[in-house]
N, C-alpha and C positions, 0 to 999 in steps of 0.2 A: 504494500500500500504506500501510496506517496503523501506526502500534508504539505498543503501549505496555508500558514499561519497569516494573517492579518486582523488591523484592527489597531494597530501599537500609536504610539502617538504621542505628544506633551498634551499636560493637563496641570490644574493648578493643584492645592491640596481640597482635598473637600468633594472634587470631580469625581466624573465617570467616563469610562469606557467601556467598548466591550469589543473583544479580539475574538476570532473566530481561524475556525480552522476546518477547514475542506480539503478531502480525503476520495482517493481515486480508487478505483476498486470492488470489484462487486459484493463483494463480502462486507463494507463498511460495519454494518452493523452486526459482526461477530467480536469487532475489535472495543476493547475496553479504552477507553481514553484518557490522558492525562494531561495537564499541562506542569509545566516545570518554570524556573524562573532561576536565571543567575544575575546577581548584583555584583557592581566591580568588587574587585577582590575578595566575592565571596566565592563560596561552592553552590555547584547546582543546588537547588532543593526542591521539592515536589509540594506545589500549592492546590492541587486538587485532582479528582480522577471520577470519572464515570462507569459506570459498568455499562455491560452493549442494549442492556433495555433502558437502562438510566434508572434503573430500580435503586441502585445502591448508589451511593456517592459519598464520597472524602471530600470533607476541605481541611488544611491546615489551621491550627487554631488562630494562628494571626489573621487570616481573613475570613472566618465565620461571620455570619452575619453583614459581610459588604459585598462577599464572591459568589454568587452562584454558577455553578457548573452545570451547561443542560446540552442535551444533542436535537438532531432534527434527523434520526438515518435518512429519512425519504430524501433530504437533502443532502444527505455525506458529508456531514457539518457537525459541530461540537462549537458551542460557545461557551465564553466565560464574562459573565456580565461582572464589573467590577465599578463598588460606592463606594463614595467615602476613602478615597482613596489618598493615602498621605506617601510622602519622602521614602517610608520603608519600602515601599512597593514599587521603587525605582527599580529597573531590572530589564531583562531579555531575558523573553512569556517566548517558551517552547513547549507545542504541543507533539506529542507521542502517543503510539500504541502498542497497542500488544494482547495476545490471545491467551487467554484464561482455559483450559481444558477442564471440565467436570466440573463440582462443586467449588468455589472462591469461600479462600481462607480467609480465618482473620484479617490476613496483611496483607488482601487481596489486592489492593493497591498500590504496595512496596516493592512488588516483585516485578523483576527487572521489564524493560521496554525497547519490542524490537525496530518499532518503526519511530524517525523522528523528521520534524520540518524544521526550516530554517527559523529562525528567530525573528520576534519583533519588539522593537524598542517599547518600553512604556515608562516615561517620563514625569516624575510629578515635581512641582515646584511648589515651594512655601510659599 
């Protein structure tokens, strides 16, 4: 599967955006989704994940309640609507996927990710 991620952008603090990411592929909606986010000089880290009916979902606790994670299979699409958005959520928003066999485990969203797209910048200013 291929992704490619948009949506990225400046915003002030307080803003919103929402970054999306569309995915090639006939299978789309077998693939569980993620997006990830790296801040300079920091490490990757995983800000949320979908499962392929959107039944289950993760968000990290820094953005509970500003991030929502939702897909649209019929469109091959995955969004991440993001409020309230301040300086920590400065970063490059990469989404990913990867197929889940059988039952999803507790850490159903921890486990590694085969497919990734390119990044998009999300900016926020004070």
């Amino acid at each position: 599967v291929q992704l490619q991620a948009s949506g990225g952008g400046s915003v002030q603090a307080g803003g919103s955006l929402r970054l999306s990411c569309a995915a090639s592929g006939r299978t789309f909606s077998s693939y569980v989704m993620g997006w990830f986010r790296q801040a300079p000089g920091k490490e990757r880290e995983l800000v949320a994940a979908i499962s392929w009916s959107g039944t289950h979902t993760y968000h990290q606790d820094s953005v509970k309640g500003r991030f929502k994670f939702s897909r649209d299979n019929a469109k091959n699409t995955v969004y991440l609507q993001m409020n309230s958005l301040n300086s920590e959520d400065t970063a490059v928003y990469y989404c990913a996927a990867k197929i889940i066999l059988g039952a999803y485990g507790s850490n159903w969203y921890l486990t590694e990710y085969e497919y990734w797209g390119q990044g998009t910048l999300v900016t926020v200013s004070s």
